[in-house]
CHARMM-style PDB file with segment names, atoms N, HN, CA, C and O in Angstrom:
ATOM      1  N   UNK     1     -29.233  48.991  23.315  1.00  0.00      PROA
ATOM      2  CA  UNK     1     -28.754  47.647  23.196  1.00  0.00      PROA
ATOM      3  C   UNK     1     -29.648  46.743  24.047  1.00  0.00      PROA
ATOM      4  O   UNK     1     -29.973  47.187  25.149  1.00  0.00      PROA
ATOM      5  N   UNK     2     -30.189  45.259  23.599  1.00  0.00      PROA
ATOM      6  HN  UNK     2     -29.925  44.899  22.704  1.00  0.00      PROA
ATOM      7  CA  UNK     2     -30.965  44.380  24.432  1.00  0.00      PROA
ATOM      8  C   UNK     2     -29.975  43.682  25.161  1.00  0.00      PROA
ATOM      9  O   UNK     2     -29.021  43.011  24.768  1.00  0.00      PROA
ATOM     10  N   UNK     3     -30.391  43.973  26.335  1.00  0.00      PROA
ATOM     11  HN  UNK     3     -31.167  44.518  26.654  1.00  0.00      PROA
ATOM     12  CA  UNK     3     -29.994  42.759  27.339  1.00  0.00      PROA
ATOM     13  C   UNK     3     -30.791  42.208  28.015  1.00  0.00      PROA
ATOM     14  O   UNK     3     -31.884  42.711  28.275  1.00  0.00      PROA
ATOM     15  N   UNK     4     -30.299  40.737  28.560  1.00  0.00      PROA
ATOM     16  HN  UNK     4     -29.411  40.328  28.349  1.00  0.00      PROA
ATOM     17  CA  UNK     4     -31.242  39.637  28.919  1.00  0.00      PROA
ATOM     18  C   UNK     4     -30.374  40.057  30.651  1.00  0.00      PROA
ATOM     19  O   UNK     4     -29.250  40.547  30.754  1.00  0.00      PROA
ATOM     20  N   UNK     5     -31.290  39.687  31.797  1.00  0.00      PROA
ATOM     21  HN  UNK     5     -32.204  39.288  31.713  1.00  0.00      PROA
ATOM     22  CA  UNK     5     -31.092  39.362  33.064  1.00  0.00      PROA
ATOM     23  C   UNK     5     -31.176  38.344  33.910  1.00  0.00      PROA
ATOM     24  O   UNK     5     -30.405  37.517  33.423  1.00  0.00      PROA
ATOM     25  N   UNK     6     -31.728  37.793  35.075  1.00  0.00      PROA
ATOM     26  HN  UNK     6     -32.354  38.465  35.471  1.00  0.00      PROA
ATOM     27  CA  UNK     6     -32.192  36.830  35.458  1.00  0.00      PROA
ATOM     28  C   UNK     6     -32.982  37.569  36.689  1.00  0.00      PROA
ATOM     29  O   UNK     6     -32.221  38.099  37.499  1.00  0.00      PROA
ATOM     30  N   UNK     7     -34.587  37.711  37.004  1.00  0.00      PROA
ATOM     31  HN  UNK     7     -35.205  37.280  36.345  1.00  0.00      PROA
ATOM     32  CA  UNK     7     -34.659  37.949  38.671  1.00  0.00      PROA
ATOM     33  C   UNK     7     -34.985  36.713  39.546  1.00  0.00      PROA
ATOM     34  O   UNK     7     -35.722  36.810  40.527  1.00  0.00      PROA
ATOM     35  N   UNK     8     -34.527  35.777  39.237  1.00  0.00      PROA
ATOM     36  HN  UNK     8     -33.928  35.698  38.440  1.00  0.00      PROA
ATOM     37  CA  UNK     8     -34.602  34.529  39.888  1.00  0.00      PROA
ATOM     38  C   UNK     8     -34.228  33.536  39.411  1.00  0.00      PROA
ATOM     39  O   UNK     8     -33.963  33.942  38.280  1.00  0.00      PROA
ATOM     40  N   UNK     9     -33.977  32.419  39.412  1.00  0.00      PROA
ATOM     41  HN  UNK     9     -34.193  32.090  40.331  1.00  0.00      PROA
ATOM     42  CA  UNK     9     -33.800  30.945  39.527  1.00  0.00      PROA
ATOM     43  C   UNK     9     -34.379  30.576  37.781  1.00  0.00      PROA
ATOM     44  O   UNK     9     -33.617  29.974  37.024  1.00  0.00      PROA
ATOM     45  N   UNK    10     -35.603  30.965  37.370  1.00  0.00      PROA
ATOM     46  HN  UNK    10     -36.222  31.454  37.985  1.00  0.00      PROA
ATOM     47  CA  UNK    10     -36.087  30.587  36.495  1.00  0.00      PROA
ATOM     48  C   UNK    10     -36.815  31.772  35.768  1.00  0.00      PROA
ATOM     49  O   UNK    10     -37.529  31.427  34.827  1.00  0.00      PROA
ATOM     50  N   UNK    11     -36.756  32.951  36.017  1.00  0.00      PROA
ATOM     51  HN  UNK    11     -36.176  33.231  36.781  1.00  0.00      PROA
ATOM     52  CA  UNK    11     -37.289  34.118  35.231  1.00  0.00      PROA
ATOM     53  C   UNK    11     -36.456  35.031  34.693  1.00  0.00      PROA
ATOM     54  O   UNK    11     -35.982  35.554  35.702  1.00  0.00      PROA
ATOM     55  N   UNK    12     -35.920  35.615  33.676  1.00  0.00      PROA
ATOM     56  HN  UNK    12     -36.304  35.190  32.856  1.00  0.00      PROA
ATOM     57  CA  UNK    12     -35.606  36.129  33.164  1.00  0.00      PROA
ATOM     58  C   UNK    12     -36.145  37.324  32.022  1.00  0.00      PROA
ATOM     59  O   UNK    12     -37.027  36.981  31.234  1.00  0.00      PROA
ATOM     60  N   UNK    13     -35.840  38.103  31.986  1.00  0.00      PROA
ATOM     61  HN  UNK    13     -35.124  38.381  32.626  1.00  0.00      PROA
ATOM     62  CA  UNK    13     -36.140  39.350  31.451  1.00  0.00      PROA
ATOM     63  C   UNK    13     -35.302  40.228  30.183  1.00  0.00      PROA
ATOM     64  O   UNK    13     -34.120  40.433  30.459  1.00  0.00      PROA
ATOM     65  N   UNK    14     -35.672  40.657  29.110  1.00  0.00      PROA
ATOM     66  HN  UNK    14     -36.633  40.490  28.886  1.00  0.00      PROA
ATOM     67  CA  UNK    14     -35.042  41.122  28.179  1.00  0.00      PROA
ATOM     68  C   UNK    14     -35.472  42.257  27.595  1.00  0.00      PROA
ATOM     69  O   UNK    14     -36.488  42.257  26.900  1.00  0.00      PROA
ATOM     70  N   UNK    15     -34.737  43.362  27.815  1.00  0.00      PROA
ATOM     71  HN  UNK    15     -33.911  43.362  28.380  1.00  0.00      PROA
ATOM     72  CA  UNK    15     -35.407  44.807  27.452  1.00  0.00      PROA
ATOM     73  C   UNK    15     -33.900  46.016  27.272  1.00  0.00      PROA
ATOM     74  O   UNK    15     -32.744  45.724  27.579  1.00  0.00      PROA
ATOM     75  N   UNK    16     -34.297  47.149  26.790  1.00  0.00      PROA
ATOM     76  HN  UNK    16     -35.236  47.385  26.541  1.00  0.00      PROA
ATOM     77  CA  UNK    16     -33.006  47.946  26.959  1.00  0.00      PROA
ATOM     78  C   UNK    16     -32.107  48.263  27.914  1.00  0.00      PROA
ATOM     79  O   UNK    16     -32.477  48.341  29.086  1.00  0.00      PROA
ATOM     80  N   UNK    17     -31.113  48.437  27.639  1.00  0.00      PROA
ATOM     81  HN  UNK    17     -30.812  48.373  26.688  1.00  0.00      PROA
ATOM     82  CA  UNK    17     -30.337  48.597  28.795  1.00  0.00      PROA
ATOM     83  C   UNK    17     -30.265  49.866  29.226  1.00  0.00      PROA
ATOM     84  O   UNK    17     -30.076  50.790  28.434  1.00  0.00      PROA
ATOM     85  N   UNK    18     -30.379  50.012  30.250  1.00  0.00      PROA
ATOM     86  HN  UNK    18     -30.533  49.262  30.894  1.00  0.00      PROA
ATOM     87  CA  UNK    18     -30.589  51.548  31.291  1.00  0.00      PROA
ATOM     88  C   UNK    18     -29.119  52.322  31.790  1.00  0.00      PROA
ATOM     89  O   UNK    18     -28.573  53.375  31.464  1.00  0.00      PROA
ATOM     90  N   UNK    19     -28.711  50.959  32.984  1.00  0.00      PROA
ATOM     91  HN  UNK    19     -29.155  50.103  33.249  1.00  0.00      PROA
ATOM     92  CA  UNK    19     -27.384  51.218  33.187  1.00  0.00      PROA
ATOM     93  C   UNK    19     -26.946  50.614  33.804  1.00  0.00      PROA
ATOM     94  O   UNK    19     -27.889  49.961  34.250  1.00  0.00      PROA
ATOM     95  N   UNK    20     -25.694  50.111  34.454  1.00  0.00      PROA
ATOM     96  HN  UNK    20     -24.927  50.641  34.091  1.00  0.00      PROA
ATOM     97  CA  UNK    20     -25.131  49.154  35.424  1.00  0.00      PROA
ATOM     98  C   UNK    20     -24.977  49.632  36.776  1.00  0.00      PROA
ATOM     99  O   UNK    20     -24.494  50.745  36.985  1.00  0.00      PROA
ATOM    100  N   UNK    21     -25.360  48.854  37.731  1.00  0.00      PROA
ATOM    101  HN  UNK    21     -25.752  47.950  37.561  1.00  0.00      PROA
ATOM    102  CA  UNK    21     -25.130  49.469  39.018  1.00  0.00      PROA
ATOM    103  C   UNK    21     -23.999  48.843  39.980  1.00  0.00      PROA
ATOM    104  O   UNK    21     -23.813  47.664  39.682  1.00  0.00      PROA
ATOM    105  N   UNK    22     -23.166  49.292  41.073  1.00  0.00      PROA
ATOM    106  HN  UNK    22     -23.317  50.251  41.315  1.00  0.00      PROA
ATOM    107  CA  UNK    22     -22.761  48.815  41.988  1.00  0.00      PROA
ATOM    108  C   UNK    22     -22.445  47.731  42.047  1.00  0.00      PROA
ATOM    109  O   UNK    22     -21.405  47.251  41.595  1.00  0.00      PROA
ATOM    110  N   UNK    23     -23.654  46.960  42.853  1.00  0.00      PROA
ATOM    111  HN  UNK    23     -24.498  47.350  43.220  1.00  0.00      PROA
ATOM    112  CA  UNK    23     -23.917  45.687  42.735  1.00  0.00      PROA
ATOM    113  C   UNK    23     -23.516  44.394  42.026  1.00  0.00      PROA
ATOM    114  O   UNK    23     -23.162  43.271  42.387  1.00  0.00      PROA
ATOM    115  N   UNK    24     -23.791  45.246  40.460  1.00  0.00      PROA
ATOM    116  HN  UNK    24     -24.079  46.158  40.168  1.00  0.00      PROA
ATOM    117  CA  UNK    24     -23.048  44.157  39.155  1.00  0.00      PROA
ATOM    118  C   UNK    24     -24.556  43.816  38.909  1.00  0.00      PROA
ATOM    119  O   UNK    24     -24.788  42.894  38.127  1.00  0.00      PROA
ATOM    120  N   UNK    25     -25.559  44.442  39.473  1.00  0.00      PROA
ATOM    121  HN  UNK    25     -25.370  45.191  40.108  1.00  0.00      PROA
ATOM    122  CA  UNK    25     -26.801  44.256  38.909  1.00  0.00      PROA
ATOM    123  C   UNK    25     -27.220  45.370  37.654  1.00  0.00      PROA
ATOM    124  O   UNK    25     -27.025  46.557  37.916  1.00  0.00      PROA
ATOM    125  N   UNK    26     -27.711  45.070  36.486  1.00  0.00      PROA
ATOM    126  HN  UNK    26     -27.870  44.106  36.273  1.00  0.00      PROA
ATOM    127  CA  UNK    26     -28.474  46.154  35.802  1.00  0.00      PROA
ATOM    128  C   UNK    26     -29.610  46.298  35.570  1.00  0.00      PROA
ATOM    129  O   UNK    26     -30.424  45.405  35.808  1.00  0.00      PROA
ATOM    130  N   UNK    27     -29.969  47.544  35.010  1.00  0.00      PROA
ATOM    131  HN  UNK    27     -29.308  48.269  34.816  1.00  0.00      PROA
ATOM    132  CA  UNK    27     -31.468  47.895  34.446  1.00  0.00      PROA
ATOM    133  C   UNK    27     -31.891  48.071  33.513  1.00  0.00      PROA
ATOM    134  O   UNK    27     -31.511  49.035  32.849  1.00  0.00      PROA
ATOM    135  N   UNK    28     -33.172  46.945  32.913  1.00  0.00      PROA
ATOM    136  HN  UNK    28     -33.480  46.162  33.453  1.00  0.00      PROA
ATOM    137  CA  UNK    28     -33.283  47.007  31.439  1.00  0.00      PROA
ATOM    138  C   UNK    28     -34.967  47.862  31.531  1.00  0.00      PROA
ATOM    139  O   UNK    28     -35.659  47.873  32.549  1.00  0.00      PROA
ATOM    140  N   UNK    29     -35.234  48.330  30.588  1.00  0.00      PROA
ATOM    141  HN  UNK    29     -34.672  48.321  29.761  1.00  0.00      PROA
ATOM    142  CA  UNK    29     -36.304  49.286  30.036  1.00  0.00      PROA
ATOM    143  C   UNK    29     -37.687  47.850  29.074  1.00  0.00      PROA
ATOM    144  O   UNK    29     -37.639  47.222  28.016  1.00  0.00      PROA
ATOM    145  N   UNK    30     -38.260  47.904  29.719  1.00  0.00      PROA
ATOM    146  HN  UNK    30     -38.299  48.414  30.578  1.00  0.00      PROA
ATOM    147  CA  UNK    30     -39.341  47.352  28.938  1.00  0.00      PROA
ATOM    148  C   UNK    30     -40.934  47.925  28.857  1.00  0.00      PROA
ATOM    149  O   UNK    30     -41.884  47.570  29.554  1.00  0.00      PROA
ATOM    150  N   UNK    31     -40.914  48.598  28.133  1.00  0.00      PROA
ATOM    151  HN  UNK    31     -40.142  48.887  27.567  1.00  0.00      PROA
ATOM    152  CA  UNK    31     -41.810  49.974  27.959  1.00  0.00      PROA
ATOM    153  C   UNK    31     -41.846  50.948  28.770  1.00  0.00      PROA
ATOM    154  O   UNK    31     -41.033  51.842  28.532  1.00  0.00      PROA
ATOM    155  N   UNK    32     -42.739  51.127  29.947  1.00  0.00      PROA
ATOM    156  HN  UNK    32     -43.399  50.401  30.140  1.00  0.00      PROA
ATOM    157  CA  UNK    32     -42.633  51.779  30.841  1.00  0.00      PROA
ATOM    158  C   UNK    32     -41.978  51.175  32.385  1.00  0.00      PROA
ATOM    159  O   UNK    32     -41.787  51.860  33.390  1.00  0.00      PROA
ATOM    160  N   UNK    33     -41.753  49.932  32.250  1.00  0.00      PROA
ATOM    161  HN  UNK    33     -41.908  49.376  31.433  1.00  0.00      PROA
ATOM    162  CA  UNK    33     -41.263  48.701  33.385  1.00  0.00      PROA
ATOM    163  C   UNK    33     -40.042  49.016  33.317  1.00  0.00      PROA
ATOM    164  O   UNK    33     -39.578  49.179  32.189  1.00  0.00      PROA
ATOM    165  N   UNK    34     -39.209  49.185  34.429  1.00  0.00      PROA
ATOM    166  HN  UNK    34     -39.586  49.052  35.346  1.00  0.00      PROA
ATOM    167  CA  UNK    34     -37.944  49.003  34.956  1.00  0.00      PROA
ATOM    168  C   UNK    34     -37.921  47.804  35.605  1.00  0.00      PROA
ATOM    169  O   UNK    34     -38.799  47.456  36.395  1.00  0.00      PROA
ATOM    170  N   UNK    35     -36.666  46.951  35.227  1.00  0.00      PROA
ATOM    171  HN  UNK    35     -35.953  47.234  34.585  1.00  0.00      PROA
ATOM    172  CA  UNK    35     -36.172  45.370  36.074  1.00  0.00      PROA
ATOM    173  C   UNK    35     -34.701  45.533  36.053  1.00  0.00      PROA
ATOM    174  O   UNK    35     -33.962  45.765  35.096  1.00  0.00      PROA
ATOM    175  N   UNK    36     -34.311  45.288  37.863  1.00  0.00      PROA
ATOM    176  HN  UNK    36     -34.911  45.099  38.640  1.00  0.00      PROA
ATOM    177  CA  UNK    36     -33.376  44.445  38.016  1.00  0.00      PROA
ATOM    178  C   UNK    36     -32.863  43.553  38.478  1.00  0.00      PROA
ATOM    179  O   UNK    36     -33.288  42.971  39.476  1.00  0.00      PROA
ATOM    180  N   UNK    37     -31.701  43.211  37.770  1.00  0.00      PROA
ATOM    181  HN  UNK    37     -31.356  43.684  36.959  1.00  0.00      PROA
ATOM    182  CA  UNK    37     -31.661  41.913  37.983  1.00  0.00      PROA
ATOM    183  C   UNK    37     -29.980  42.214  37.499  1.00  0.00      PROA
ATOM    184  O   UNK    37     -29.398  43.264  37.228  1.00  0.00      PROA
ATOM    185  N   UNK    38     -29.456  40.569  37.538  1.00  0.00      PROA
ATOM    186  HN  UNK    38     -29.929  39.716  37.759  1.00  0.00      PROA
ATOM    187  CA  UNK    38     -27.853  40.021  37.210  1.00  0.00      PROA
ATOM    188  C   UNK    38     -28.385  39.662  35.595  1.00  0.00      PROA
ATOM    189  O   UNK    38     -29.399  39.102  35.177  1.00  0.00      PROA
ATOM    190  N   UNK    39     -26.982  40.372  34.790  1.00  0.00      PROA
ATOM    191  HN  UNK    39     -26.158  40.827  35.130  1.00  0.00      PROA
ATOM    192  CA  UNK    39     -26.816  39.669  33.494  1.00  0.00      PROA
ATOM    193  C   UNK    39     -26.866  38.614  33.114  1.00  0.00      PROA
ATOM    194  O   UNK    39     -26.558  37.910  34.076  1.00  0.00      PROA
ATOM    195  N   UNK    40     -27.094  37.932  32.174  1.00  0.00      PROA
ATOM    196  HN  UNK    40     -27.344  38.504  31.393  1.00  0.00      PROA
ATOM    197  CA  UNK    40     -26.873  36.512  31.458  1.00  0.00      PROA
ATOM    198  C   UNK    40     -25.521  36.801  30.467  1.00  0.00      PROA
ATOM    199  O   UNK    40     -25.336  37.376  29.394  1.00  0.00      PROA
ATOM    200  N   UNK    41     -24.605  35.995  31.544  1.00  0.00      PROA
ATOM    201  HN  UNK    41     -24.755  35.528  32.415  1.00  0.00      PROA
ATOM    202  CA  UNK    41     -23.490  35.732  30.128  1.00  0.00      PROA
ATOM    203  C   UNK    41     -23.695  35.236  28.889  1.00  0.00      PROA
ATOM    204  O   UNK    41     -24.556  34.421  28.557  1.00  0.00      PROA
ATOM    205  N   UNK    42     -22.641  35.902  28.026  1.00  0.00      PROA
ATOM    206  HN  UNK    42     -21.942  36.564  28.295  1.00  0.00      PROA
ATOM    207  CA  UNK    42     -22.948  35.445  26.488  1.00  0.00      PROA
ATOM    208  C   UNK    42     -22.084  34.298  26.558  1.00  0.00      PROA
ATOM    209  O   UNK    42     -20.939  34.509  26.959  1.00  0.00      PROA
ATOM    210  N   UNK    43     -22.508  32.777  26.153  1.00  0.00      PROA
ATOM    211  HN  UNK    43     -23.438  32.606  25.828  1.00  0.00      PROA
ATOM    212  CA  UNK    43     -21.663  31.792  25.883  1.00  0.00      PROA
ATOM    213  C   UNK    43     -21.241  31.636  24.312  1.00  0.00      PROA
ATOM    214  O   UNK    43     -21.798  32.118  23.326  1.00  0.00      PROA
ATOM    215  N   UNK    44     -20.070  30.804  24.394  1.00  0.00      PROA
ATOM    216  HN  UNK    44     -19.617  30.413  25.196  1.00  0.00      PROA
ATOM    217  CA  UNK    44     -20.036  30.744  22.959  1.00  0.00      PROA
ATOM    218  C   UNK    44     -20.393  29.550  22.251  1.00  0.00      PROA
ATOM    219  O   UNK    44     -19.462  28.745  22.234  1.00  0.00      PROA
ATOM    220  N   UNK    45     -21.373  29.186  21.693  1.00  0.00      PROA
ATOM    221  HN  UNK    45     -22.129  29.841  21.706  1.00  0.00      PROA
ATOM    222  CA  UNK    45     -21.935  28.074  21.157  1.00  0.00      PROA
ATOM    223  C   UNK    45     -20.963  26.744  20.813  1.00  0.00      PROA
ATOM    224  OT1 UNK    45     -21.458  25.727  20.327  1.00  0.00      PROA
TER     225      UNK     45
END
């Protein structure tokens, strides 16, 4: 499944999802790159 993150203020990241941690931070898969970061809520348009 794709999920989007945030690792800052203005960068964000979108790759598979790995797994959720602790924190409430997760890890998405973007080829060989691991990122984490906090989810992006889904709004409803």
């Amino acid at each position: 499944m794709l999920r989007t993150i945030t690792l800052g203020s203005c960068v964000s990241v979108q790759g598979i999802f790995e797994r959720q941690l602790e924190n409430g931070k997760i890890l998405v898969r973007v080829g060989k790159l691991v990122f984490e970061g906090f989810p992006i809520n889904k709004e409803a348009a």
